[in-house]
DRENFI-540465 format. One line per field, with one value per residue (C-alpha): x negated, y, z negated; residue number from 1. Coordinates in nm, 3 decimals, always signed. Example, Ala and Ser with C-alpha at 12.3 -4.5 7.8 and 13.67 -1.06 7.14 Angstrom:
# DRENFI-540465
u (-1.230; -1.367)
v (-0.450; -0.106)
w (-0.780; -0.714)
pos (1; 2)
This chain:
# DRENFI-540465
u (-5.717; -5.481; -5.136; -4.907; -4.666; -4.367; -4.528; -4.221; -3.924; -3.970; -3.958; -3.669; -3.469; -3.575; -3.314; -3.025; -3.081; -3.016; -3.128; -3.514; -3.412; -3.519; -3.775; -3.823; -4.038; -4.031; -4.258; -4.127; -3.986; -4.169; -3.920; -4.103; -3.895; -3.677; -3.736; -3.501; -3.202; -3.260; -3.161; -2.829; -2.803; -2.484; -2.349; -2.278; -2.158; -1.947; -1.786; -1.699; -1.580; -1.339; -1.187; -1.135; -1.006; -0.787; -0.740; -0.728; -0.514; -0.492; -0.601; -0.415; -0.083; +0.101; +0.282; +0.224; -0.008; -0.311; -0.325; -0.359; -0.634; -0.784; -0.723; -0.896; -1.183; -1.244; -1.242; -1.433; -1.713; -1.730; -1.752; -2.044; -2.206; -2.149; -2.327; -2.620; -2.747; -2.597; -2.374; -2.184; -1.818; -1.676; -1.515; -1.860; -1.909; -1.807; -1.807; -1.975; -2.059; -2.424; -2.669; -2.642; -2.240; -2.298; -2.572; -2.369; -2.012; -2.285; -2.423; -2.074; -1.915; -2.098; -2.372; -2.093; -1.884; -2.182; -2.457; -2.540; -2.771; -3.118; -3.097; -3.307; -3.326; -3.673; -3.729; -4.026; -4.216; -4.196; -3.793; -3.622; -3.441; -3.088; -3.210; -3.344; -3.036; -2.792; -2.954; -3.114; -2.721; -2.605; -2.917; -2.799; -2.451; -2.504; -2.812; -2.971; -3.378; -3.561; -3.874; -4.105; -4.338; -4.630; -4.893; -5.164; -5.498; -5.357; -5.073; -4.838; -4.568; -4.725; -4.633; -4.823; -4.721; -4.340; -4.388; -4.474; -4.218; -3.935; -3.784; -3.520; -3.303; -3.421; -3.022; -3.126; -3.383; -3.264; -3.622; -3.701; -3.746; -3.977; -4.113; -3.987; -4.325; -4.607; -4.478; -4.508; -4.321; -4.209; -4.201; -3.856; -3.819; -4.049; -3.906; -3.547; -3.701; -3.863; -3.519; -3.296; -3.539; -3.443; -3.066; -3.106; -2.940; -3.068; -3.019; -3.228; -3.275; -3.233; -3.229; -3.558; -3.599; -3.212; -3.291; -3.634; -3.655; -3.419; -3.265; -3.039; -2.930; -2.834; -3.151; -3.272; -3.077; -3.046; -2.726; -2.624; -2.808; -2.726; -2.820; -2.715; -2.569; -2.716; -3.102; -3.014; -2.853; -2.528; -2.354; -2.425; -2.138; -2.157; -2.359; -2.256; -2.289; -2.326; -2.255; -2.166; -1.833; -1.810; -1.989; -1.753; -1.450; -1.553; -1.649; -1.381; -1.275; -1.490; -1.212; -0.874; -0.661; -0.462; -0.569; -0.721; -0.404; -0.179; +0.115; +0.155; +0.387; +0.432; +0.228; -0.019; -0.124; -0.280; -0.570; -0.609; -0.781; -1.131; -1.318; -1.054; -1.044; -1.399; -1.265; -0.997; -0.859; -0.835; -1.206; -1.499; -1.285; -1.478; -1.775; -1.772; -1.658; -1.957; -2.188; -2.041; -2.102; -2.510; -2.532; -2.407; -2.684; -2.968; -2.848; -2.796; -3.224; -3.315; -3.437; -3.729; -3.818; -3.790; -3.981; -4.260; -4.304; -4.289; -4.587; -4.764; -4.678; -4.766; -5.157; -5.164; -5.070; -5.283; -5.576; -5.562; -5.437; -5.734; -5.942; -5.880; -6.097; -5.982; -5.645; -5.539; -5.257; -5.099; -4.958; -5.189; -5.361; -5.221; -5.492; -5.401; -5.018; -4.703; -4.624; -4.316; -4.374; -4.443; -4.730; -4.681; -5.058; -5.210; -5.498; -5.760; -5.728; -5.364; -5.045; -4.868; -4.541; -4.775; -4.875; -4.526; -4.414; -4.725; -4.634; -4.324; -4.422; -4.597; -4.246; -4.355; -4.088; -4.244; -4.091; -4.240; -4.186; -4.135; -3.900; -3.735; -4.001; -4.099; -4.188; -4.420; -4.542; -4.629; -4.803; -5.038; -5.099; -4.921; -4.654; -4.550; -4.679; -4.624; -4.488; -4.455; -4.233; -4.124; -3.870; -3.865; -3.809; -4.170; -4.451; -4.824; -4.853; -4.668; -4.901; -5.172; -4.977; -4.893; -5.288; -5.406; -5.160; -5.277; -5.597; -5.492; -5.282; -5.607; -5.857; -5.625; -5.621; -5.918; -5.997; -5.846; -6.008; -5.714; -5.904)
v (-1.583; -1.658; -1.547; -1.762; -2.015; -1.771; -1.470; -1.420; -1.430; -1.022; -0.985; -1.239; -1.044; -0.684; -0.556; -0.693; -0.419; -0.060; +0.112; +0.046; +0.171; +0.578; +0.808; +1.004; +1.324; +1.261; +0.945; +0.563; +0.377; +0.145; +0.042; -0.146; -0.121; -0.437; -0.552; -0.232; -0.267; -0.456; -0.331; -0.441; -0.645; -0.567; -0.919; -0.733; -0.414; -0.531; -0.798; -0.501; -0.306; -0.545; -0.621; -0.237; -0.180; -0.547; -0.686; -0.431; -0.545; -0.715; -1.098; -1.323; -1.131; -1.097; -1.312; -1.101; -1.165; -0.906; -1.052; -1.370; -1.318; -1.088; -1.400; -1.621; -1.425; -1.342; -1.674; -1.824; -1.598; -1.745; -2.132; -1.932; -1.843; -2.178; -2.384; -2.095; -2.213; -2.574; -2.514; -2.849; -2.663; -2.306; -2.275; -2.196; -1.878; -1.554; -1.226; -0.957; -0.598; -0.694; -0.908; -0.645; -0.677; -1.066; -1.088; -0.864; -1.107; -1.379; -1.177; -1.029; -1.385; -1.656; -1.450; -1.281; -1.569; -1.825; -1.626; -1.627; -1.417; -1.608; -1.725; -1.682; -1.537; -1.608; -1.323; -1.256; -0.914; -0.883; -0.879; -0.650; -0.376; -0.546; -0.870; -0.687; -0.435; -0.659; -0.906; -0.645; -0.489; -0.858; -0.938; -0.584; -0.722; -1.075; -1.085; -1.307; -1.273; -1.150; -1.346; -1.205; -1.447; -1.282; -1.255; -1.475; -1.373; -1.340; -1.160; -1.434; -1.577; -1.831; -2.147; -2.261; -1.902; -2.029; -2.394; -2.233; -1.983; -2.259; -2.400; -2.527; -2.169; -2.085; -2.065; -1.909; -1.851; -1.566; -1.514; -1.377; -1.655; -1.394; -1.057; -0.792; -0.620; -0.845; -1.057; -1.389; -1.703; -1.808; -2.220; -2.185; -2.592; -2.626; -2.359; -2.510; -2.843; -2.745; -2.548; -2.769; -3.038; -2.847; -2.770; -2.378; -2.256; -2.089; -1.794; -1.708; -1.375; -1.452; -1.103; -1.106; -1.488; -1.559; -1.344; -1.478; -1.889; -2.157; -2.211; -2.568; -2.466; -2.831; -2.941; -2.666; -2.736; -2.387; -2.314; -1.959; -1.777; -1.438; -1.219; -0.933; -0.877; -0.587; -0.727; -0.983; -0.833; -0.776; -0.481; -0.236; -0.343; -0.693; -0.984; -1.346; -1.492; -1.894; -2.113; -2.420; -2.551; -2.697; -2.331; -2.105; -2.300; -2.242; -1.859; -1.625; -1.363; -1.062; -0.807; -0.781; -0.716; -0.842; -1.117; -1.233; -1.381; -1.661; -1.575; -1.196; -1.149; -0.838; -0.999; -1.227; -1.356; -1.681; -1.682; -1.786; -2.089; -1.980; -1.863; -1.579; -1.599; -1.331; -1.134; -0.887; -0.610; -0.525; -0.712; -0.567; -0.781; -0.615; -0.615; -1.000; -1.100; -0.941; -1.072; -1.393; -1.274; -1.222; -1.560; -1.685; -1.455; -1.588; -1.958; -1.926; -1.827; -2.056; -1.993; -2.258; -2.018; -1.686; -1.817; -1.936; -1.587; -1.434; -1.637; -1.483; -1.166; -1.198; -1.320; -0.999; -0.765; -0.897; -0.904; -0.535; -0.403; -0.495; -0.383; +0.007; +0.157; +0.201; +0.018; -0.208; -0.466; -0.568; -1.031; -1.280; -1.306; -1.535; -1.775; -1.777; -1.866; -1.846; -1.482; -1.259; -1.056; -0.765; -0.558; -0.291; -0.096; +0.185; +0.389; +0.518; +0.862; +0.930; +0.966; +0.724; +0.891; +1.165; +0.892; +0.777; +1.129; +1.144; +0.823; +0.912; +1.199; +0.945; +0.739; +0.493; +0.409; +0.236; +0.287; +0.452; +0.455; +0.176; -0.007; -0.104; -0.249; -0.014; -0.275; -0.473; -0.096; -0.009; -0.350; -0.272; +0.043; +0.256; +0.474; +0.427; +0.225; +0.199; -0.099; -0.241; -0.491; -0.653; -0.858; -1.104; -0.782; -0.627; -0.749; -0.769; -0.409; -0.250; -0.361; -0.254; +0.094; +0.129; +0.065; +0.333; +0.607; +0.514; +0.574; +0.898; +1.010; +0.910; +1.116; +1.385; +1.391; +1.339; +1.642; +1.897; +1.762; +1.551; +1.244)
w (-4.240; -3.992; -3.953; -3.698; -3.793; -3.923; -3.773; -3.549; -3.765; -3.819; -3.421; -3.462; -3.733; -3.691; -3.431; -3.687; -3.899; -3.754; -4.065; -3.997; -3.624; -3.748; -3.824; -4.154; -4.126; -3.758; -3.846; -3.779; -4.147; -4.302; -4.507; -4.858; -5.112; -5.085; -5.416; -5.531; -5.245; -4.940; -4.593; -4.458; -4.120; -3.879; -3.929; -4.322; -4.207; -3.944; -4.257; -4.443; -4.207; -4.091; -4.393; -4.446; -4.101; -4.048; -4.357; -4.669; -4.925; -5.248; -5.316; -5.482; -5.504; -5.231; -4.944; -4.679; -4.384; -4.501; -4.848; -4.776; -4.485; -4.795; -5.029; -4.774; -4.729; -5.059; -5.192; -4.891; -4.948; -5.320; -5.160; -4.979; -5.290; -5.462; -5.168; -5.150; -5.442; -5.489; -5.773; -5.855; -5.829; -5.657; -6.029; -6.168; -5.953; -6.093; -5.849; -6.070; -5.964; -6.007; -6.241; -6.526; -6.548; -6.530; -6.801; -7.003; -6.950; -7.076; -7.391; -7.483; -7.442; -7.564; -7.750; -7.976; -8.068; -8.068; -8.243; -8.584; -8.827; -8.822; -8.457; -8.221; -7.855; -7.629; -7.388; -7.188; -7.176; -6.839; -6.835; -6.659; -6.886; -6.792; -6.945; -7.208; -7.342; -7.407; -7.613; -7.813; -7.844; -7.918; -8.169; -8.365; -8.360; -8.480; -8.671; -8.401; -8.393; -8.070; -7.952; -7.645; -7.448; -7.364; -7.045; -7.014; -6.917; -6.523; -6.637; -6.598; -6.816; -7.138; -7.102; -7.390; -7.618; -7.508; -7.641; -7.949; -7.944; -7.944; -8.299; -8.434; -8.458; -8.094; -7.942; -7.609; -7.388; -7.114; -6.854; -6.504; -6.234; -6.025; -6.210; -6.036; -6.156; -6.185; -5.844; -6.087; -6.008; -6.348; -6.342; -6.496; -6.490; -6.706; -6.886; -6.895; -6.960; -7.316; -7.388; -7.329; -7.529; -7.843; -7.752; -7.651; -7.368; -7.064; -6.832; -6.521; -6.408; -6.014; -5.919; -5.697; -5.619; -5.474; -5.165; -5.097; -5.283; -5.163; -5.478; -5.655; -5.987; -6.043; -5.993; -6.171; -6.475; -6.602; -6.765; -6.642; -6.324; -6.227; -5.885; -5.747; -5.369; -5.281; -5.299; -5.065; -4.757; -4.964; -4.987; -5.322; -5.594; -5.569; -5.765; -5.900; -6.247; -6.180; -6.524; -6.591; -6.588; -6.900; -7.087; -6.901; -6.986; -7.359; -7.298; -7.422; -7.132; -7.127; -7.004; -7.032; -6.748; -6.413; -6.263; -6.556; -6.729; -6.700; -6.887; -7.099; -7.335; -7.583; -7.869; -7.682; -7.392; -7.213; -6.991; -6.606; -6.503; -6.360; -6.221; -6.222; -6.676; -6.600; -6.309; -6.389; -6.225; -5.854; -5.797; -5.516; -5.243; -4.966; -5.128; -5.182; -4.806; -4.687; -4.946; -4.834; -4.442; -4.579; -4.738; -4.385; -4.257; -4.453; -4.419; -4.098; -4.073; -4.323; -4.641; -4.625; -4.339; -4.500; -4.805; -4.587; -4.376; -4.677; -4.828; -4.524; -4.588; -4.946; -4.859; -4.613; -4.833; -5.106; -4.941; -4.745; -5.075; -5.291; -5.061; -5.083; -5.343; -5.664; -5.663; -5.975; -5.823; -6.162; -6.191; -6.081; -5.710; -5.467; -5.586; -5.939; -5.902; -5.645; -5.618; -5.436; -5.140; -5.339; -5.518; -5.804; -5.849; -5.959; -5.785; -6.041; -6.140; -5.920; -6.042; -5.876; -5.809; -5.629; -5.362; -5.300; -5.263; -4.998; -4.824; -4.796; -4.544; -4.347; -4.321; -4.576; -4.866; -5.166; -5.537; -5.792; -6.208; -6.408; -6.231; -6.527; -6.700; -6.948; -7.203; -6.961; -6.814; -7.186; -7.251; -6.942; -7.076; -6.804; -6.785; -6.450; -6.096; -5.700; -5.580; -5.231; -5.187; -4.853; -4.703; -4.378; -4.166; -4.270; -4.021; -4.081; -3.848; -4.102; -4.392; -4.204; -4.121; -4.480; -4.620; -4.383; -4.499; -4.864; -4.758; -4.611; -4.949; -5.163; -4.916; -5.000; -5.365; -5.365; -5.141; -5.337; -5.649; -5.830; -5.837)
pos (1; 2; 3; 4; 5; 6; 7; 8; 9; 10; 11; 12; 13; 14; 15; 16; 17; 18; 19; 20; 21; 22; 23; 24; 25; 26; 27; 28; 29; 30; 31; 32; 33; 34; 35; 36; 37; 38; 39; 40; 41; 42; 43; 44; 45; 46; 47; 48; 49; 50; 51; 52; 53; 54; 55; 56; 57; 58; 59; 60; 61; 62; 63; 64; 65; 66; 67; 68; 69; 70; 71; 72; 73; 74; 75; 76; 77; 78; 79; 80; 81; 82; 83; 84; 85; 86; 87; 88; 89; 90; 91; 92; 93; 94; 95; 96; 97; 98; 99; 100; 101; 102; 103; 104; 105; 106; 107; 108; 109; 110; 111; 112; 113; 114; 115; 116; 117; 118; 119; 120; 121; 122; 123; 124; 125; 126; 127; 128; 129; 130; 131; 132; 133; 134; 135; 136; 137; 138; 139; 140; 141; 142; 143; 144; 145; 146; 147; 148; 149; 150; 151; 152; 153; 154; 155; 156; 157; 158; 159; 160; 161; 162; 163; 164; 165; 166; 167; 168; 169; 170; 171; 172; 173; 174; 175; 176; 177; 178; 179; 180; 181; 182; 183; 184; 185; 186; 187; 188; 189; 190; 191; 192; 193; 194; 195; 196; 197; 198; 199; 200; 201; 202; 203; 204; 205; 206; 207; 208; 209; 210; 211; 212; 213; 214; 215; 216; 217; 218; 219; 220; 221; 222; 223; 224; 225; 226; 227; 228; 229; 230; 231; 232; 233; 234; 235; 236; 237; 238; 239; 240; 241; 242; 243; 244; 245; 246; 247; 248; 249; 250; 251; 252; 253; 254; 255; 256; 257; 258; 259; 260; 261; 262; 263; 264; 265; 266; 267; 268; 269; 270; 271; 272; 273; 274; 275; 276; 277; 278; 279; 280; 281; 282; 283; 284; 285; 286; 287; 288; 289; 290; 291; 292; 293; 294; 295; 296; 297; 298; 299; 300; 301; 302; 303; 304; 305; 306; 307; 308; 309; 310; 311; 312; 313; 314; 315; 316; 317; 318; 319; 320; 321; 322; 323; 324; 325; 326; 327; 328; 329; 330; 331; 332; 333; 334; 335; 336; 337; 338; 339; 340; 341; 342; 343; 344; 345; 346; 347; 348; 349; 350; 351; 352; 353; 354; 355; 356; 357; 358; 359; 360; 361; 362; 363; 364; 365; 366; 367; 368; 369; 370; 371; 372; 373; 374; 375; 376; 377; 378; 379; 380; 381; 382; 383; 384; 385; 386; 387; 388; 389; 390; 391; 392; 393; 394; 395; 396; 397; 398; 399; 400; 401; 402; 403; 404; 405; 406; 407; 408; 409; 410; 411; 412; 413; 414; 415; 416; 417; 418; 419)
């Protein structure tokens, strides 16, 4: 197998990100746990430090020269966000804290004042816990019904178990566009395709394809898509809940607050235009100029290019991965379907918690637990797995660094007799 055509983005990208520039336990970081919080380039660090340092002040309020630079800034970044992913109008962006608060302004929203005992709400069971909770708190609230897809035999998500799934109560159908878990590319087209076909809505959890997929919600079709910043060279505290125009204007406000009004009097109040009817209070304004500054960052490389280097990556870890004794990579193999630049497994007999703890001393991040999946972790019949999961700054030395320390943590169980 042969490695070339995007193999130098990494030696491109790598120096714009001074975090990976260190040693941990006096051993280089391989950083591979992207899927969880990316690593932040300067261009985003020097965004929010500006605004801190030049421009700090409140949007939308004042006359002075600060606010509006703030203002400007602020609602820049969300033209940012609305082109990222081709939304048809900068109205249908909504800054969030992350995906959580925006699937819960979605589920407190429209599922309360829409949802009705009997109806039903398609999930997958490979859904992250946010895109879990709040439907199950909704579906206690409302009466609605829950419905899971399940895995097929490669442990991807059932197209055919879906079709079945879907009837004439179905009201919603809220999945995963890439498994955080399994590394599955759900074919979410199809999946908004059969939806819409029987008048259910449809939210896509974005969370771990917006940083990596070139992404056109209109083309899509979906009707809400949520991400968070912070997975995609964004700062921590800041995500996006796209929707369409005509669903949000019908949406009742999910806080109450500044900002969020038009007029207030003692007894009632009416509502701001939006996007700003879902954003009240003081918002994240730093937090959302530089989320704006990484969207510029990632546009600016391409993300036709990123997706493509990270197919590389992908094969490469795949293949080094399943070759170590005794490791169980859980979603399909690159053969069997698209998957994300990442790998959760387990190592027969280990604890896998133990071999991140090891790895760690060797300067090697990777997660460990259930990365809130308990569900899917429980379906598989584990409590718990490792996951590596890479971005365009990983190279294929790395991998290779990374298999050879596993190798070195298994010897060592294995040694003193824990395997």
């Amino acid at each position: 197998m042969v490695f070339l055509q995007h193999s130098s983005l990494a030696a491109e990208r790598r120096g714009d990100f001074p975090i990976l520039n260190q040693r941990v336990h006096d051993r280089p970081l391989i950083y591979l746990d992207s899927a969880a919080t990316s690593q932040k380039p300067q261009a985003v660090l020097d965004a929010l430090d500006h605004y801190y340092q030049r421009d700090n002040a409140n949007v939308h309020r004042g006359a002075h020269a600060l606010s509006a630079r703030a203002t400007t800034a602020y609602e820049g970044a969300r033209d940012k966000v609305a082109a990222f992913i081709g939304a048809a109008s900068r109205n249908e962006i909504v800054f969030t804290r992350n995906a959580s608060e925006a699937i819960n302004l979605v589920a407190y929203t429209w599922g309360m004042s829409t949802l009705q005992p009997g109806d039903e709400i398609i999930l997958s069971v490979m859904e992250h816990h946010s895109n879990l909770v709040p439907w199950q708190m909704v579906a206690q609230k409302t009466g609605a019904v829950l419905k899971h897809v399940p895995l097929t035999a490669t442990e991807q998500f059932d197209l055919d178990a879906f079709g079945e799934l879907l009837s004439d109560r179905t009201r919603l159908v809220a999945v995963v566009h890439v498994s955080n878990t399994l590394g599955c590319v759900n074919p979410v087209a199809e999946i908004i395709a059969r939806a819409h076909g029987i008048g259910a809505k449809v939210l896509i959890d974005a969370c771990q394809s917006a940083p990596h997929l070139p992404l056109d919600v209109q083309a899509m079709d979906c009707d809400w898509l949520v991400a968070s910043g912070h997975k995609m060279c964004g700062p921590t505290g800041s995500g996006f809940l796209y929707g369409k125009l005509a669903l949000l204007e019908a949406m009742p406000p999910f806080l109450g607050g500044g900002e969020m009004i038009q007029d207030v009097f003692l007894d009632h109040s009416t509502y701001a235009d939006l996007p700003h009817k879902f954003e009240a209070g003081t918002p994240a304004i730093g937090e959302a100029i530089a989320l704006g500054a990484a969207i510029d960052y990632l546009t600016a490389i391409g993300m036709e290019r990123i997706h493509a280097y990270e197919q590389e990556l992908t094969q490469y870890l795949f293949k080094k991965l399943s070759q170590v004794e005794g490791v169980r990579i859980y979603g399909p193999t690159p053969e069997q379907g698209e998957r994300a630049a990442l790998a959760a497994f387990n190592v027969a007999g280990l604890n896998a918690s133990d071999l991140a703890t090891l790895l760690d001393h060797d300067g090697v991040a990777i997660r460990s637990g259930h990365h809130c999946t308990q569900p899917l972790h429980r379906l598989l019949g584990i409590t718990g797995s490792g996951r590596a999961s890479l971005y365009f700054y990983n190279t294929h030395a790395e991998i290779d660094q990374f298999v050879t320390a596993l190798e070195g943590a298994i010897a060592f169980f294995r040694d003193i007799g824990t395997a």
